[in-house]
MIDRENZA-300428 format. One record per atom (N, C-alpha, C): residue number from 0; residue in one letter; atom name; x, y, z. Coordinates in Angstrom, 3 decimals, padded with zeros to 6 digits. Layout:
<atoms>
(atom NUM; A; CA; (X; Y; Z))
...
</atoms>
This chain:
<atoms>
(atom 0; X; N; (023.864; -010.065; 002.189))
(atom 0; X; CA; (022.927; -009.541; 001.179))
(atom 0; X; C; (021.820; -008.715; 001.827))
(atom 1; X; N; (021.528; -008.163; 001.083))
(atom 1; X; CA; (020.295; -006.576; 001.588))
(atom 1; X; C; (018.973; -007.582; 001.381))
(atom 2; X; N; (017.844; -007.183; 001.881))
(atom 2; X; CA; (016.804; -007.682; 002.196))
(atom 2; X; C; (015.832; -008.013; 000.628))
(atom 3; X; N; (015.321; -009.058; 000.653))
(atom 3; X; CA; (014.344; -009.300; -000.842))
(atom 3; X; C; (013.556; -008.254; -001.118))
(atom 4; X; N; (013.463; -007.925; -002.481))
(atom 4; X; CA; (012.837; -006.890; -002.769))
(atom 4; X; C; (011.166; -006.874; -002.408))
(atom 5; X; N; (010.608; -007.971; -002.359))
(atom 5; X; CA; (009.514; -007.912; -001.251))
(atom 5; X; C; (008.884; -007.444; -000.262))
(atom 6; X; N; (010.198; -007.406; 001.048))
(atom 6; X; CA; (010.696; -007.569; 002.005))
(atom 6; X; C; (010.290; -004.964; 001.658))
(atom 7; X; N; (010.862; -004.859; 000.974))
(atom 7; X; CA; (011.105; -003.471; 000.981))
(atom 7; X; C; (010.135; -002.805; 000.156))
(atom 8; X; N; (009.581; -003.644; -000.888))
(atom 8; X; CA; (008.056; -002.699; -001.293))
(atom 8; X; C; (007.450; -002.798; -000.234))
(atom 9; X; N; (007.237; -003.957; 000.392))
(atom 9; X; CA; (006.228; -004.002; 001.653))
(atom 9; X; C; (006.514; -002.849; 002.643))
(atom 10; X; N; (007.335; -002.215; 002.854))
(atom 10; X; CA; (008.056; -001.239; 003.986))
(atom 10; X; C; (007.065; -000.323; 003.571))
(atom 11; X; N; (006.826; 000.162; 002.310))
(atom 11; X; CA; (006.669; 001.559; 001.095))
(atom 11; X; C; (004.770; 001.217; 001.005))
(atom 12; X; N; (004.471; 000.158; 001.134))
(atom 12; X; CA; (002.989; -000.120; 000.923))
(atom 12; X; C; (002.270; -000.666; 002.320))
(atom 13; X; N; (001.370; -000.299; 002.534))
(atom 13; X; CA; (000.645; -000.688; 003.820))
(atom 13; X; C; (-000.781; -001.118; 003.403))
(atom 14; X; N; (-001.365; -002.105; 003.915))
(atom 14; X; CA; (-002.948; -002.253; 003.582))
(atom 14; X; C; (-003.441; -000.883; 004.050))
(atom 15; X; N; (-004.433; -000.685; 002.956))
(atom 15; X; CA; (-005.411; 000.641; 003.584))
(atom 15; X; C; (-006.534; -000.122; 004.739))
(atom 16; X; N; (-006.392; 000.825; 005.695))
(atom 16; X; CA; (-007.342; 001.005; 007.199))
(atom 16; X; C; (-009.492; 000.414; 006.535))
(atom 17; X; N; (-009.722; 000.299; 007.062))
(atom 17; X; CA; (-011.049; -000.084; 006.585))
(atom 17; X; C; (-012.094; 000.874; 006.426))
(atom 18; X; N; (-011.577; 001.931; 006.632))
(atom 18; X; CA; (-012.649; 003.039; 006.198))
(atom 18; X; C; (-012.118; 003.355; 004.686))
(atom 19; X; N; (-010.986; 002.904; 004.532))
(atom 19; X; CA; (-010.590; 003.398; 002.465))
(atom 19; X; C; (-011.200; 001.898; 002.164))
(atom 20; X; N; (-012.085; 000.827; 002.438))
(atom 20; X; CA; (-012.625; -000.082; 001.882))
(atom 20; X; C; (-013.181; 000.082; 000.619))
(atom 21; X; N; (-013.684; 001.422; 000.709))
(atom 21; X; CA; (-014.691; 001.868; -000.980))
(atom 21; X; C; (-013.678; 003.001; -001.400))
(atom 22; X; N; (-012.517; 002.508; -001.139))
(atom 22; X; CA; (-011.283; 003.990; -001.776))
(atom 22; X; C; (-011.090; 003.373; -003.454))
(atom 23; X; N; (-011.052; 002.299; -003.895))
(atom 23; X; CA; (-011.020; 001.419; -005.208))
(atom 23; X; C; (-011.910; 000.836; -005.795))
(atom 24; X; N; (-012.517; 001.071; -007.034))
(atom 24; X; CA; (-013.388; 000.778; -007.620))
(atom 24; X; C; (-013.143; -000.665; -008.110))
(atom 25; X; N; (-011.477; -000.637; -008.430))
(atom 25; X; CA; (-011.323; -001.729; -009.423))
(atom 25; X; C; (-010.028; -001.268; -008.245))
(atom 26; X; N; (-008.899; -002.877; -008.761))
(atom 26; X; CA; (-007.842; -002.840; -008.206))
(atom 26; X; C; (-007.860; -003.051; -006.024))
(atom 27; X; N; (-006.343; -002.958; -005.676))
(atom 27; X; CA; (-006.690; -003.366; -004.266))
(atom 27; X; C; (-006.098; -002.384; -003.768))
(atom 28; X; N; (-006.880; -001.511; -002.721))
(atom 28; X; CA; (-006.310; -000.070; -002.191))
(atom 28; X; C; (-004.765; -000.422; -001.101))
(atom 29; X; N; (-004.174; 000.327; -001.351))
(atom 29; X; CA; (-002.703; 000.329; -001.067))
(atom 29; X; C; (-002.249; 001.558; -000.127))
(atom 30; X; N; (-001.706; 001.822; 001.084))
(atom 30; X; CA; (-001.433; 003.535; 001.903))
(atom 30; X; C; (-000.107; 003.144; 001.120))
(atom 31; X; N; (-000.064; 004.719; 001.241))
(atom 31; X; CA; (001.408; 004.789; 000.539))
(atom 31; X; C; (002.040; 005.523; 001.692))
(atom 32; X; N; (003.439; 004.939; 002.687))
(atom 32; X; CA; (003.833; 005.488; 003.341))
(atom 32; X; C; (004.435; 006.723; 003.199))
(atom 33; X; N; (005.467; 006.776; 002.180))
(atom 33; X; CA; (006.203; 007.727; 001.781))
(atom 33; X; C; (005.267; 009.313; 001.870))
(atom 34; X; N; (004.262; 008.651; 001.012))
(atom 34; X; CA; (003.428; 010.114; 000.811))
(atom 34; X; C; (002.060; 010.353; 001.815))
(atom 35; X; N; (001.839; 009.046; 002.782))
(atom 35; X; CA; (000.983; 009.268; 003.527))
(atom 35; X; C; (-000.235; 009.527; 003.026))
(atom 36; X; N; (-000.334; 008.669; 001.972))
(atom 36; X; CA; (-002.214; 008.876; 001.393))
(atom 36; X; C; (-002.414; 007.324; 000.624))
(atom 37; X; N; (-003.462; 007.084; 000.328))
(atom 37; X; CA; (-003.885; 005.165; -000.091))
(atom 37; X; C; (-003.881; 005.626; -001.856))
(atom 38; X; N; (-003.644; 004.710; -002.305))
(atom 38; X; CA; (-003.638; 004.550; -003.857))
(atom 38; X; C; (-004.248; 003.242; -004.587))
(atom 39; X; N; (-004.154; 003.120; -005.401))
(atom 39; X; CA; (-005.266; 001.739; -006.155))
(atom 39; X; C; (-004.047; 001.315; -006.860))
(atom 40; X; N; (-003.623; -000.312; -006.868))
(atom 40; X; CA; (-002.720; -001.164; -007.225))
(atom 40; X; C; (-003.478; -001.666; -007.904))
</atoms>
């Protein structure tokens, strides 16, 4: 069997670095590998 789907959002999402600390007002800032920029989850 292929890996838990967990296992592979996690690949696609990275904690944002601590300078995007004030990147989210609301929600928990997220890097997005694919596209190489942080987003709000």
């Amino acid at each position: 069997p292929g890996p838990p789907v967990a296992a592979a959002v996690r690949s696609h999402f990275n904690d944002c670095p601590d300078s995007h600390s004030q990147f989210c007002f609301h929600g928990t800032c997220r890097f997005l590998v694919q596209e190489d920029k942080p987003a709000c989850v």
